[in-house]
N, CA, C and O of each residue as an XYZ file, in Angstrom:
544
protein
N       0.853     -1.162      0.000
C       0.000      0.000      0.000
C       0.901      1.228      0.000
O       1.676      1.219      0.956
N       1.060      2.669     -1.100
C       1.886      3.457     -0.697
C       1.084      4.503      0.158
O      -0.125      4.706      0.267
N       2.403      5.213      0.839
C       1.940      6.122      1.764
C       1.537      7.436      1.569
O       2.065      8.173      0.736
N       0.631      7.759      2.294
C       0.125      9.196      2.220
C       0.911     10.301      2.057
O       1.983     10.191      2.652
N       0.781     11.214      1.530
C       1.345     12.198      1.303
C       1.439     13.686      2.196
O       2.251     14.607      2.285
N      -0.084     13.288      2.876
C      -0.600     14.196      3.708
C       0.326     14.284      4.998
O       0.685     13.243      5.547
N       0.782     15.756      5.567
C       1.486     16.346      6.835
C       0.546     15.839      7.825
O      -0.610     16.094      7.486
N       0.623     15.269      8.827
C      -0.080     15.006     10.051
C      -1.050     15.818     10.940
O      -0.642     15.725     12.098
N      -2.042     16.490     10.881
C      -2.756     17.610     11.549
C      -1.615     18.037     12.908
O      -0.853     17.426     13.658
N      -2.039     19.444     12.678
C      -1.183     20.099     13.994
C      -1.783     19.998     15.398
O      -2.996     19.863     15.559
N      -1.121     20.048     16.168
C      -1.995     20.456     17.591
C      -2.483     21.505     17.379
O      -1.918     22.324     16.656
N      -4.060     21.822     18.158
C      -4.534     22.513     17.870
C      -4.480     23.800     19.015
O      -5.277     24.726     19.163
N      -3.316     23.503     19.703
C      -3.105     24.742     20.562
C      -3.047     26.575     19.884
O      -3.449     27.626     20.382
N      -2.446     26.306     18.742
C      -2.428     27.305     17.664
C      -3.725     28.372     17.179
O      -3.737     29.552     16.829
N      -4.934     27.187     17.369
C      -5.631     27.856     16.610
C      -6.761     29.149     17.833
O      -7.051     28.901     19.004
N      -7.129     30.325     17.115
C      -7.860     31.202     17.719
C      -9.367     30.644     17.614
O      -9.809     29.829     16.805
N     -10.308     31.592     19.095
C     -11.441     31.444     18.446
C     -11.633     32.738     17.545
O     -10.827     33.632     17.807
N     -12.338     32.949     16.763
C     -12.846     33.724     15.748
C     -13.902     34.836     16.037
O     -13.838     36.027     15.735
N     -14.913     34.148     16.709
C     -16.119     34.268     17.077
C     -16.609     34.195     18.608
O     -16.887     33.046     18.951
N     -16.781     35.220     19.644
C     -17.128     34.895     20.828
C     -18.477     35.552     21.004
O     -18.854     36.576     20.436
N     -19.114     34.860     21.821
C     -20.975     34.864     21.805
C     -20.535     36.756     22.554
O     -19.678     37.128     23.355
N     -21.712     37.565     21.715
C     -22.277     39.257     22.461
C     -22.051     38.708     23.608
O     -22.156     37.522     23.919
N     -21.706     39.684     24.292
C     -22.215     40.158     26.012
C     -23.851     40.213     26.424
O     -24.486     40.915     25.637
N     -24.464     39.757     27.243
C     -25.424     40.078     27.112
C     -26.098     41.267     27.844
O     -25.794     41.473     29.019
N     -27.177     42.218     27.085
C     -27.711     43.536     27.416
C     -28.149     43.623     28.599
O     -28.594     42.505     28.859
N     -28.302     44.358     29.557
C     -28.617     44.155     30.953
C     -30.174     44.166     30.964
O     -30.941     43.437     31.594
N     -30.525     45.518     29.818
C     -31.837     45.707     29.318
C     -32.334     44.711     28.827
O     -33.384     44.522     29.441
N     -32.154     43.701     27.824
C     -32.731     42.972     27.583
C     -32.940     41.251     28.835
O     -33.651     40.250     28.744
N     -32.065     41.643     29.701
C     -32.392     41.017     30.162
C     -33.704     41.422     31.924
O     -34.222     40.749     32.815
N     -33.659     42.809     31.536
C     -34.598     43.365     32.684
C     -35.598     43.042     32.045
O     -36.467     42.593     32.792
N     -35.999     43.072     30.548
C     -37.497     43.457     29.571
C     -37.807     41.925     29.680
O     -38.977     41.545     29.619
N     -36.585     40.880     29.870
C     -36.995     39.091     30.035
C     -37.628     39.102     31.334
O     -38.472     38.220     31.174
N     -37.742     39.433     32.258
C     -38.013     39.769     33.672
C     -38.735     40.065     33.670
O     -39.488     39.318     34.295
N     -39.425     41.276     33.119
C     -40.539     41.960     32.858
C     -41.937     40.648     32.355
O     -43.017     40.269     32.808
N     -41.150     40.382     31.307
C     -42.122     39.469     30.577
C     -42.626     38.432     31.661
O     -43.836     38.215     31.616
N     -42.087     37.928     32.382
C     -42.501     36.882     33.475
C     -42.942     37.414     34.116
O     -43.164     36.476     34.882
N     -43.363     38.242     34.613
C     -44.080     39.345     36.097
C     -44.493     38.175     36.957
O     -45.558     37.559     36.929
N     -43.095     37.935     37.977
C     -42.851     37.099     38.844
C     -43.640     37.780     40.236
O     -43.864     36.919     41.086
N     -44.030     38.968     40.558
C     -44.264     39.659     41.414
C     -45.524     39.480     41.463
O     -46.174     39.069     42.424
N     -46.137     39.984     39.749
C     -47.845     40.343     39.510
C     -48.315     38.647     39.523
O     -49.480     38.597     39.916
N     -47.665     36.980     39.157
C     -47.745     35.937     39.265
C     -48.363     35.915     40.567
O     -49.531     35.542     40.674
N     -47.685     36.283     41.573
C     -47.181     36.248     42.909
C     -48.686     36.318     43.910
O     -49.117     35.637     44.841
N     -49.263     37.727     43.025
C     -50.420     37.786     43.803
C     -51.379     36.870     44.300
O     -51.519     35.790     43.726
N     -52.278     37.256     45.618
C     -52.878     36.704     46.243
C     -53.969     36.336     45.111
O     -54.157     35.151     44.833
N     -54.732     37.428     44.419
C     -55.919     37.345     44.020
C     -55.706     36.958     42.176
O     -56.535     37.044     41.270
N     -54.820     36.692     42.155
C     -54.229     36.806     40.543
C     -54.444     35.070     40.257
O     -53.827     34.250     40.936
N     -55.212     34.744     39.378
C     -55.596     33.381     38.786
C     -54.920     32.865     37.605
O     -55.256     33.278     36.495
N     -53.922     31.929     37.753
C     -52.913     31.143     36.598
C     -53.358     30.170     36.339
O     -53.917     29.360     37.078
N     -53.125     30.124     35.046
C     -53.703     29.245     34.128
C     -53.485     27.744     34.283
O     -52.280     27.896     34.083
N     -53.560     26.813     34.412
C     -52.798     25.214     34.689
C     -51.911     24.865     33.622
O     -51.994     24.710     32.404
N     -51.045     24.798     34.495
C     -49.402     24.321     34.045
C     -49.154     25.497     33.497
O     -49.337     25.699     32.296
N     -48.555     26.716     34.613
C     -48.589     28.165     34.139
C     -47.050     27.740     33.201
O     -46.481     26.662     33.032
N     -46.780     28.977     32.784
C     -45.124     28.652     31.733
C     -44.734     30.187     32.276
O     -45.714     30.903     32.483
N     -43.458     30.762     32.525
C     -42.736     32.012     32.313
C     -43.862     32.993     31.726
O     -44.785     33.556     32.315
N     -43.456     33.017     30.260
C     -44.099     33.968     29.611
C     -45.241     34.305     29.381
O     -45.537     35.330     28.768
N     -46.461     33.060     30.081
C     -47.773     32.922     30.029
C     -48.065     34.180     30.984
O     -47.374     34.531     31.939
N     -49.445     34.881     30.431
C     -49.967     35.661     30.834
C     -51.037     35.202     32.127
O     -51.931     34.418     31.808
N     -50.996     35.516     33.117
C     -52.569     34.923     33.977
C     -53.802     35.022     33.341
O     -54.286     35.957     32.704
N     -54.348     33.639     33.674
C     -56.167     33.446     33.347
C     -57.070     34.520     33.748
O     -58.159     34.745     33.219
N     -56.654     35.041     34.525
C     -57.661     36.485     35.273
C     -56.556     37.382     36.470
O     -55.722     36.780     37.146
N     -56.699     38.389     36.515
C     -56.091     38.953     37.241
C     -56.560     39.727     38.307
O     -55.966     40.651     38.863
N     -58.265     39.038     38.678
C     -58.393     39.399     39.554
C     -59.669     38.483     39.956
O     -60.765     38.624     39.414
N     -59.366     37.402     41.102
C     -60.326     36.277     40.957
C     -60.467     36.671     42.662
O     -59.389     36.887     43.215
N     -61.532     36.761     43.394
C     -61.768     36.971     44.331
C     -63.287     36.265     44.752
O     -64.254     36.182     43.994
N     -63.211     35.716     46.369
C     -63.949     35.427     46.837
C     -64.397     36.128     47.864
O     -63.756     36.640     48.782
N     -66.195     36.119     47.539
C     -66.502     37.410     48.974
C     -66.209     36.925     50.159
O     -66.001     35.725     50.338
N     -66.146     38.159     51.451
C     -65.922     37.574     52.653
C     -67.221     38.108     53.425
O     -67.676     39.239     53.258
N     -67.635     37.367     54.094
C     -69.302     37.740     54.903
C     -69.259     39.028     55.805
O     -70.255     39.631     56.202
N     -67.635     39.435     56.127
C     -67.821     40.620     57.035
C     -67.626     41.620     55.724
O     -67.212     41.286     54.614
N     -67.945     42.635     56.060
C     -68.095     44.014     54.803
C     -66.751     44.746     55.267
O     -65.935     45.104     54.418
N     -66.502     44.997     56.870
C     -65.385     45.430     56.836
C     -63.757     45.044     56.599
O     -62.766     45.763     56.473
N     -63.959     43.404     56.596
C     -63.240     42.398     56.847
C     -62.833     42.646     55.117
O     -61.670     42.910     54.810
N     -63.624     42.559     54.352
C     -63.464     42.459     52.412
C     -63.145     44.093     52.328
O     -62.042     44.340     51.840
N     -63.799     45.045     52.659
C     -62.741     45.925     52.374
C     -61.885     46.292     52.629
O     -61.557     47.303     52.007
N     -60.957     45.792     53.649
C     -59.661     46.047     54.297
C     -58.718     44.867     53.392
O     -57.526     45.117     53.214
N     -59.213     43.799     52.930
C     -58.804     42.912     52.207
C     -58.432     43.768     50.941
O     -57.242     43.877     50.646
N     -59.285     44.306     50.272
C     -59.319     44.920     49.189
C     -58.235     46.205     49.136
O     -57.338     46.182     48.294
N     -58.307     46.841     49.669
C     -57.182     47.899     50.413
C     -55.576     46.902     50.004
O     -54.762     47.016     49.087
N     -55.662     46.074     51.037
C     -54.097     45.429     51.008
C     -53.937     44.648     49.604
O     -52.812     44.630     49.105
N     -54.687     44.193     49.136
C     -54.604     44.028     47.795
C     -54.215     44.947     46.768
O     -53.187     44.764     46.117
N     -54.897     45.826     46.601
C     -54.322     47.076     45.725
C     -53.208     47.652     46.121
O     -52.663     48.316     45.240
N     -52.465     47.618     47.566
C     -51.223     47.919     48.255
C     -49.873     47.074     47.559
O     -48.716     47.308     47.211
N     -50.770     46.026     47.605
C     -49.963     44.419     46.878
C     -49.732     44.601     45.502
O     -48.612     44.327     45.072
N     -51.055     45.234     44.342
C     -50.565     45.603     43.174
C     -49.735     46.562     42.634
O     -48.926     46.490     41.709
N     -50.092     47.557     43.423
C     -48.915     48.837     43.386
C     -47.593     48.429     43.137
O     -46.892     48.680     42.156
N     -47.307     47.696     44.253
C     -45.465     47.367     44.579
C     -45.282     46.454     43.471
O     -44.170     46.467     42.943
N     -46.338     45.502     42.924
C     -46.093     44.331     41.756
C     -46.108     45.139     40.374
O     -45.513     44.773     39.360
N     -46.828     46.214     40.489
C     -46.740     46.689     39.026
C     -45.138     47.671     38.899
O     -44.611     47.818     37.796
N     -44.436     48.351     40.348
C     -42.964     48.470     40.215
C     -42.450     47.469     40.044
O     -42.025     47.355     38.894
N     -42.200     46.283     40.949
C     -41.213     45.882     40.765
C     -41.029     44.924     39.464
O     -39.931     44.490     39.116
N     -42.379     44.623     38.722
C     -42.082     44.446     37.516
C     -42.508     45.102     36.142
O     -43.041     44.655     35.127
N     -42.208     45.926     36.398
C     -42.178     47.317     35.447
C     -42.856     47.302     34.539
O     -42.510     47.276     33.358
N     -44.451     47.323     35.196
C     -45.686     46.727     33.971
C     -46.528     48.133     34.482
O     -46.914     47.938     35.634
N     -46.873     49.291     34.056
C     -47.355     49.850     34.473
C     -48.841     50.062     33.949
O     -49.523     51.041     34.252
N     -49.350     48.796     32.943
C     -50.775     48.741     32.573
C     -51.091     47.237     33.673
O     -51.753     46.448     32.999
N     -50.888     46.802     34.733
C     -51.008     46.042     35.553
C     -52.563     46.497     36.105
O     -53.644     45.955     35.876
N     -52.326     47.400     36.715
C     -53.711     47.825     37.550
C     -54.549     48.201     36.421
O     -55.469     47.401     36.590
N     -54.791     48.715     35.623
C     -55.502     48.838     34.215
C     -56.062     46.900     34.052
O     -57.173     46.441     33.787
N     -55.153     46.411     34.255
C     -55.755     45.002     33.890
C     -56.183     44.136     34.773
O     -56.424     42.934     34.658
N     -56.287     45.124     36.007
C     -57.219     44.148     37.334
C     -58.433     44.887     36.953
O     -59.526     44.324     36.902
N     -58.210     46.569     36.591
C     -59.454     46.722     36.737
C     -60.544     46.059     36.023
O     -61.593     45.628     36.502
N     -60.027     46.034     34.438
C     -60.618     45.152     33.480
C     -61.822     43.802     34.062
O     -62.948     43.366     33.824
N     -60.551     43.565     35.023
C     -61.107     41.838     35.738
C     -62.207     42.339     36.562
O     -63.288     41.768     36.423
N     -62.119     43.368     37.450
C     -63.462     43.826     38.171
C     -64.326     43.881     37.691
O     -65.297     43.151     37.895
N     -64.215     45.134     36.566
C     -65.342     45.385     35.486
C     -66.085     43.953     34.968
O     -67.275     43.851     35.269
N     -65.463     42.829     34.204
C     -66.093     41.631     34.320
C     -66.792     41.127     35.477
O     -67.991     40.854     35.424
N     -66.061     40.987     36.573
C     -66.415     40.138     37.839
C     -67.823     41.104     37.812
O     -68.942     40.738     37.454
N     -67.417     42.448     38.302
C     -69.152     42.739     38.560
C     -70.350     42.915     37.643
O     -71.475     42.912     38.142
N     -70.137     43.112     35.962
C     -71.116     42.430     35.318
C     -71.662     40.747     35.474
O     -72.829     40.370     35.368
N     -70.446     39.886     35.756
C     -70.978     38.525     36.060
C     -71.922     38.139     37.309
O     -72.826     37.316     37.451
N     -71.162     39.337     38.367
C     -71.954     39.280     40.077
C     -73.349     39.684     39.495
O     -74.264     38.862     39.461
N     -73.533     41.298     38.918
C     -75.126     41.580     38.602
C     -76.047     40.479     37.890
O     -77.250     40.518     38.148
N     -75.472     39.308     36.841
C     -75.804     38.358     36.488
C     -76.823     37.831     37.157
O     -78.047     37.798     37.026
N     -75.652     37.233     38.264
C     -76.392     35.919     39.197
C     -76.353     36.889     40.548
O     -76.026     36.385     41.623
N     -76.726     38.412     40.449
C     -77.354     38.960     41.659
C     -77.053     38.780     42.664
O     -77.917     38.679     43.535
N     -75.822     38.674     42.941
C     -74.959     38.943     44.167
C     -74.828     40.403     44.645
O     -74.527     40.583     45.825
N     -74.933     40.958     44.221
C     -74.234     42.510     44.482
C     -73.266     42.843     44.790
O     -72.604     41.823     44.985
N     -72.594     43.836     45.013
C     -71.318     44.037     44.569
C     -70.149     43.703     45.599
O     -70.302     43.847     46.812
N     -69.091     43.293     45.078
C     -67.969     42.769     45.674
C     -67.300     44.271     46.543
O     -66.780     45.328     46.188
N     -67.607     43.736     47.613
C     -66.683     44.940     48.676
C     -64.821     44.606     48.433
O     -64.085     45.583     48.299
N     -64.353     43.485     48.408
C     -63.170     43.641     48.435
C     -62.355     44.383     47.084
O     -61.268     44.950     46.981
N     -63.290     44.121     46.270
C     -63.781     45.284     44.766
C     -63.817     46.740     45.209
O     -63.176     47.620     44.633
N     -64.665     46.964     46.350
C     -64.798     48.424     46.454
C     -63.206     49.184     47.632
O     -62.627     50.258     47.793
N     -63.155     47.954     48.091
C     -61.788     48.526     48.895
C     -60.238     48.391     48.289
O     -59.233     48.824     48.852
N     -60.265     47.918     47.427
C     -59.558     48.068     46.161
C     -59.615     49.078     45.506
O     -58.562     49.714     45.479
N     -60.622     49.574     44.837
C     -60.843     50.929     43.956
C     -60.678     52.206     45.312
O     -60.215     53.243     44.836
N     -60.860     52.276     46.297
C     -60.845     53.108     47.583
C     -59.059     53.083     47.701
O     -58.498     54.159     47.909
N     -58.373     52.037     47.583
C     -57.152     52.532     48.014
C     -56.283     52.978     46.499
O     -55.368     53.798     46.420
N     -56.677     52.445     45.760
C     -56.256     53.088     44.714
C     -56.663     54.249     44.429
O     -55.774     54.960     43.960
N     -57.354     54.579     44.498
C     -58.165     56.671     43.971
C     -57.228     57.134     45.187
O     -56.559     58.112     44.854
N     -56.928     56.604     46.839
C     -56.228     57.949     47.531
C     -54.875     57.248     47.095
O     -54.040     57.978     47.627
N     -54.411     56.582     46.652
C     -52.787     56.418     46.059
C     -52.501     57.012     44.894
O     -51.342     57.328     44.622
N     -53.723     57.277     43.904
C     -53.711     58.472     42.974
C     -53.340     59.778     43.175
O     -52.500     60.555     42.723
N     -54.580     59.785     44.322
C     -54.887     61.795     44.614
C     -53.457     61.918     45.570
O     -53.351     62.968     46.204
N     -52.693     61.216     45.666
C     -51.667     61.196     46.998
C     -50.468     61.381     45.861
O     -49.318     61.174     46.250
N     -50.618     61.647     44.892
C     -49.173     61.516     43.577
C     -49.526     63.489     43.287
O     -48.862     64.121     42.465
């Protein structure tokens, strides 16, 4: 059989890389953060979908059960909207409360439905939000 002609491959200590992966953006990785709203997830009254994922949006964002005392649901409601405030900073969604209200607005066309009347922890919610408004 004659022999090859071919030089033997070099060690490859020699060779450079070419190509090293971007740095990654700090921003893009705050706006990945964002997208998960691990905080607004977080909430008490906030309803996820089964077998939630990261980027999945919640099933409702504002699922609440009445409580029989009136003062008891609006003090509930109060610390709730206290709870969305800090969730809509710390994940830098500032149409958050825009999209509970949404969920109210449903919930209490569905309550007038089947004639419940209206959700107090609903009304102590909208109460601490209007003086966290007028308070800016």
């Amino acid at each position: 059989m004659p022999k090859s002609r071919r030089t033997p491959a070099l060690p490859a200590a020699h060779l450079r890389l070419a190509y090293s992966a971007p740095t990654i953006d700090p921003s893009t990785v705050e706006e990945l953060r964002r997208f998960t709203m691990p905080a607004t997830k977080a909430l008490a009254f906030v309803k996820l979908r089964p077998d939630d994922q990261p980027l999945w949006r919640p099933e409702r964002y504002w699922n609440v059960t009445s409580r029989k005392s009136r003062r008891a649901a609006v003090e509930l409601g109060r610390r709730y909207a206290r709870d969305a405030i800090a969730a809509m900073k710390a994940d830098r969604d500032p149409q958050l409360v825009a999209l509970i209200m949404q969920d109210i607005v449903a919930d209490a066309i569905e309550r007038s439905r089947e004639r419940k009347g209206r959700s107090q922890v609903a009304l102590g919610f909208l109460q601490q939000i209007s003086e966290a408004i007028a308070a800016i």
